[in-house]
LOLUMMI-137971 format. One record per residue (C-alpha): x, y, z; residue in three letters. Coordinates in pm, 1 decimal, always signed. Layout:
BEGIN
{{X Y Z} ALA}
...
//
This chain:
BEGIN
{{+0.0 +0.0 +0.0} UNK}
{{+288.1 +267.7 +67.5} UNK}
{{+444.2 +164.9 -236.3} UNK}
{{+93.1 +280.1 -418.5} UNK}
{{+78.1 +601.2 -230.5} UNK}
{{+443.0 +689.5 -324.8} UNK}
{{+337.8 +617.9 -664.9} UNK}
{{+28.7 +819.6 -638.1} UNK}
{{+203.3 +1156.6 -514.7} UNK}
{{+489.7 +1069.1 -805.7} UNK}
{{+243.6 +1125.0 -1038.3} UNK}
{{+67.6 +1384.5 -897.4} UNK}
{{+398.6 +1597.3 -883.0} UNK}
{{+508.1 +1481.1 -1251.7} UNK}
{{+289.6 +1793.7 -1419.5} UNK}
{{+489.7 +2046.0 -1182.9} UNK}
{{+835.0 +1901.7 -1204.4} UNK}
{{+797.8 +1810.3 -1583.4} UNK}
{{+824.8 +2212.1 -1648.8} UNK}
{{+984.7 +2318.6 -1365.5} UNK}
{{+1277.1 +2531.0 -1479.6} UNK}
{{+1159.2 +2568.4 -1805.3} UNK}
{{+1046.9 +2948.7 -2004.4} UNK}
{{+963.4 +3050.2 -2286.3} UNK}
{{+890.7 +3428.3 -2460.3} UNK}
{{+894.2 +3653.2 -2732.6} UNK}
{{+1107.8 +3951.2 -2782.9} UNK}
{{+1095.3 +4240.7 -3082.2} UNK}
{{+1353.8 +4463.6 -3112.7} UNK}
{{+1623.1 +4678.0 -3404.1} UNK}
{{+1881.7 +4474.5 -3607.4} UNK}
{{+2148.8 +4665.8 -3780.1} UNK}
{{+2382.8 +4482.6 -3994.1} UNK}
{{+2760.1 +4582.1 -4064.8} UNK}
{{+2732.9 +4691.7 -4486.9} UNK}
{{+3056.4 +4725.8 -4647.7} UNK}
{{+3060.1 +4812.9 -5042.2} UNK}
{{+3379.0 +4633.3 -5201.4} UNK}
{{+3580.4 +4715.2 -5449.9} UNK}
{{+3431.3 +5020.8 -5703.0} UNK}
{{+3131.3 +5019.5 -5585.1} UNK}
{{+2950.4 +5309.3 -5406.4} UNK}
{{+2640.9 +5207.6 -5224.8} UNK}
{{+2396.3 +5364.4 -4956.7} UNK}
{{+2240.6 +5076.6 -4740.6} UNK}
{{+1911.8 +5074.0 -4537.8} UNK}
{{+2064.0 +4884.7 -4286.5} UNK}
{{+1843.2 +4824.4 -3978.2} UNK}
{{+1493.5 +4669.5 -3934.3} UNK}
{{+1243.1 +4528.3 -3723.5} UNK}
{{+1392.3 +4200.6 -3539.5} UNK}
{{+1171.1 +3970.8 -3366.7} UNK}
{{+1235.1 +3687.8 -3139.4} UNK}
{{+1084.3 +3329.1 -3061.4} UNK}
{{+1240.8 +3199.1 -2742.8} UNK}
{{+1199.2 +2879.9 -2502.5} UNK}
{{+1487.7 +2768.9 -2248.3} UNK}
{{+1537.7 +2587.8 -1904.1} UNK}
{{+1706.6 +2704.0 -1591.0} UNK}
{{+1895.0 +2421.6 -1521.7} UNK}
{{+2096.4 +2531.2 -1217.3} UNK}
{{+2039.5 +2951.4 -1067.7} UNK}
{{+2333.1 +2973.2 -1309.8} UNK}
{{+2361.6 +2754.7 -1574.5} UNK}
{{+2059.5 +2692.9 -1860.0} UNK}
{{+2006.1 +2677.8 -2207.4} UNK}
{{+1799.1 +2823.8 -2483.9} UNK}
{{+1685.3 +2764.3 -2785.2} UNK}
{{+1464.9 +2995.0 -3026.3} UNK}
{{+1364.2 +3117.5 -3365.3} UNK}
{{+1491.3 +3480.4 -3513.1} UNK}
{{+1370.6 +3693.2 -3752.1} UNK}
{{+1622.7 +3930.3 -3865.1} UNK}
{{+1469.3 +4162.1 -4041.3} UNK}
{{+1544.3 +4320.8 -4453.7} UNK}
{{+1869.0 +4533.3 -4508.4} UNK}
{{+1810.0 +4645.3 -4845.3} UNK}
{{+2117.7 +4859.9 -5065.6} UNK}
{{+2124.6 +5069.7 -5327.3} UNK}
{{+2423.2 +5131.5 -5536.4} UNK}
{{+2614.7 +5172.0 -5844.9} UNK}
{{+2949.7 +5013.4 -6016.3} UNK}
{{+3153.6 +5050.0 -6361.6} UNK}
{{+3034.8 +4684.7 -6487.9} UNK}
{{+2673.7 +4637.1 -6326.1} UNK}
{{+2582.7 +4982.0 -6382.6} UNK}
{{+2261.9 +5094.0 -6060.6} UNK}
{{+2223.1 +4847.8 -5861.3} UNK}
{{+1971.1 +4767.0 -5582.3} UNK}
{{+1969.8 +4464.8 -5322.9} UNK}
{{+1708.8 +4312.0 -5055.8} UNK}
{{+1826.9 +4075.0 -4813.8} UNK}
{{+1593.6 +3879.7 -4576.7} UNK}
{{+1762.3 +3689.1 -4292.1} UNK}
{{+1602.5 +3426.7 -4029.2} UNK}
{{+1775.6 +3184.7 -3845.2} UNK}
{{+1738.6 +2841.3 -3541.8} UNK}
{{+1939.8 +2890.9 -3247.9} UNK}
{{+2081.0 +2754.4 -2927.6} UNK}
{{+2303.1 +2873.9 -2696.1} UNK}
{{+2458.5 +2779.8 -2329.3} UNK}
{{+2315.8 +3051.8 -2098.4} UNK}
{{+2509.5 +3206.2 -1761.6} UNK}
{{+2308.7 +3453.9 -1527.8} UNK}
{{+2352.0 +3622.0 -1253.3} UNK}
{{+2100.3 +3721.4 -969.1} UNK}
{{+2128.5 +4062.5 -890.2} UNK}
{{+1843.0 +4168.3 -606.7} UNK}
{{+1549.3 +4176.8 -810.7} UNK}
{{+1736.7 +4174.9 -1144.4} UNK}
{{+1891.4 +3860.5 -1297.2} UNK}
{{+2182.7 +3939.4 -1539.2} UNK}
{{+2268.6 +3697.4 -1808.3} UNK}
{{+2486.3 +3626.6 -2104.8} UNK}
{{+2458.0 +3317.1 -2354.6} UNK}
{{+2730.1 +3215.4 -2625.6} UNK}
{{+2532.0 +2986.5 -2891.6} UNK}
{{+2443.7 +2887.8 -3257.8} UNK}
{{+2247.5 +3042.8 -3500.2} UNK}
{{+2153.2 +2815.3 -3786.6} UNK}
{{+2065.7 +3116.6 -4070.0} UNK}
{{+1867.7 +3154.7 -4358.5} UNK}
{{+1931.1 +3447.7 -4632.2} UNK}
{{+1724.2 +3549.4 -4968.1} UNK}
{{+1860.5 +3800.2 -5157.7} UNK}
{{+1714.7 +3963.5 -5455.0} UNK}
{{+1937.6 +4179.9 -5663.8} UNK}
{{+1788.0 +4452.3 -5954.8} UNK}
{{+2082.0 +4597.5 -6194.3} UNK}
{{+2055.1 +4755.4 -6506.3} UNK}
{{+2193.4 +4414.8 -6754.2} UNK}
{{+1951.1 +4219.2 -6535.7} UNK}
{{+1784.7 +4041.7 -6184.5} UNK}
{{+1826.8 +3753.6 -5998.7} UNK}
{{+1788.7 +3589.5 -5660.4} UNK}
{{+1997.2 +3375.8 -5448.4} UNK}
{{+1903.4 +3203.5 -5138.6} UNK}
{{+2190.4 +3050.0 -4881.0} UNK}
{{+2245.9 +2913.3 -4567.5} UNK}
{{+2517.7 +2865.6 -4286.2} UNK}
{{+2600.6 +2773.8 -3917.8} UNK}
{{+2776.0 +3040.2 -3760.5} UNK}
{{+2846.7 +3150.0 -3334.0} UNK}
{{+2644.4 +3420.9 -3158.1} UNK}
{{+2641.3 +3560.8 -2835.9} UNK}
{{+2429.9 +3820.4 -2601.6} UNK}
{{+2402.4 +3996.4 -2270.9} UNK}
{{+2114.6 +4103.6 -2098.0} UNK}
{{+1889.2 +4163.1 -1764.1} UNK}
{{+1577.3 +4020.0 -1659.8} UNK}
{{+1364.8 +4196.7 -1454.1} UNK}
{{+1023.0 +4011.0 -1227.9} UNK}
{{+687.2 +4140.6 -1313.4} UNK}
{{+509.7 +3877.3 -1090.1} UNK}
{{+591.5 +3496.3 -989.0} UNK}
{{+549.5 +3342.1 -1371.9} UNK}
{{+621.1 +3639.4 -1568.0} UNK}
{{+964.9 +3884.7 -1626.2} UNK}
{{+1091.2 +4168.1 -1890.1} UNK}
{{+1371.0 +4115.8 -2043.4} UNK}
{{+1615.1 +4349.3 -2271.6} UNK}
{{+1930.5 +4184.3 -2445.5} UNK}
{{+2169.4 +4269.2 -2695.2} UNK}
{{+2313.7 +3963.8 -2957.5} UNK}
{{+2565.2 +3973.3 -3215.8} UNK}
{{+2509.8 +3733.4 -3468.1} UNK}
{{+2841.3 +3659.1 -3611.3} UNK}
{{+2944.0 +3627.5 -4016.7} UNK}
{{+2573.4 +3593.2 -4180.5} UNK}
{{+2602.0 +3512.5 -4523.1} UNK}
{{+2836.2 +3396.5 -4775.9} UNK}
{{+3128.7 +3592.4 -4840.8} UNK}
{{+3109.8 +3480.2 -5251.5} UNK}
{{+2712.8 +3541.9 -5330.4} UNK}
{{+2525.7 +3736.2 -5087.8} UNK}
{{+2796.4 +3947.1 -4874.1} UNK}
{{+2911.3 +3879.6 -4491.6} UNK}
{{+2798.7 +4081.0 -4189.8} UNK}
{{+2734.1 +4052.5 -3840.2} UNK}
{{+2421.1 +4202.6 -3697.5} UNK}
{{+2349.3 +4369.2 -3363.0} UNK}
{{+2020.5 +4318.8 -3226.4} UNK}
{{+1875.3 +4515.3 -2935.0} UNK}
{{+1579.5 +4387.2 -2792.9} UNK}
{{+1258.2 +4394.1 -2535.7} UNK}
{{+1056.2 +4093.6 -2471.8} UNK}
{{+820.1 +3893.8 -2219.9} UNK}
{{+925.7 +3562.2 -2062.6} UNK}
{{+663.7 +3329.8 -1881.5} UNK}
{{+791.8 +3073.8 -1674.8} UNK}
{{+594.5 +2753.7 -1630.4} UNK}
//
């Protein structure tokens, strides 16, 4: 009969410790990539947009946790002009998978953390000139990494703001290499 009981209250607890440590949020922010025109030509670039942010992650340890998400970089788009291609203008889209090792801190009532991961990225590019168009789509497996602070709004529920650097999006031979800077806001609910 105990053995039953200690089975019941196993069970009863398995919907509480099945989550316990475990978050997950959304987070919208500015990305600004690093646009550098090579050789002759001259270029303006809209480089920033809106970023947004798909997050879920488990505090394994007060310390120690990981996190893994979905990113939405937003468009960087460049206009520009060269002695072969003639005007030119350029849209690139970048999203990306990620996971990362997080580190925090507790601070009082704010929680300071910093994560080193991997962003699995996604680009499209669409390029206009005057001899012609085309599009190019590729893909990579690059680092990132990102501090931040966490602040309580109740038991379940805390703001966060972060900055990441996503490192070497793109390829260096098609689409053009950058890292991008996001700055963020978001809500995290913990279960």
């Amino acid at each position: 009969m105990k053995k039953i009981r200690l089975l019941l209250l196993a069970l009863s607890l398995l919907p509480i410790t099945a989550f316990a440590g475990w978050y997950g949020g959304v987070g919208a922010g500015q990305s600004q990539a690093d646009v550098d025109c090579d050789l002759d030509i001259t270029c303006s670039a809209d480089d920033t947009d809106t970023a947004i942010k798909l997050f879920a992650g488990n505090q394994i340890t007060q310390n120690l946790g990981v996190e893994f998400g979905y990113v939405d970089l937003g468009e960087m788009k460049i206009n520009g002009s060269d002695s072969f291609l003639g005007t030119a203008n350029a849209s690139i889209e970048a999203t990306g998978f990620f996971a990362a090792v997080t580190g925090s801190m507790p601070l009082g009532g704010v929680s300071l953390f910093g994560k080193l991961g991997l962003l699995r990225w996604d680009i499209d590019a669409n390029v206009n000139t005057s001899i012609g168009s085309g599009s190019v789509s590729e893909s990579g497996t690059d680092p990132f990494l990102g501090v931040g602070a966490q602040i309580p709004l109740g038991q379940n529920l805390a703001i966060r703001a972060e900055w990441e650097r996503f490192m070497d999006i793109g390829d260096t031979d098609t689409t053009g290499q950058s890292d991008v800077d996001v700055i963020s806001v978001g809500l995290m609910f913990k279960f």
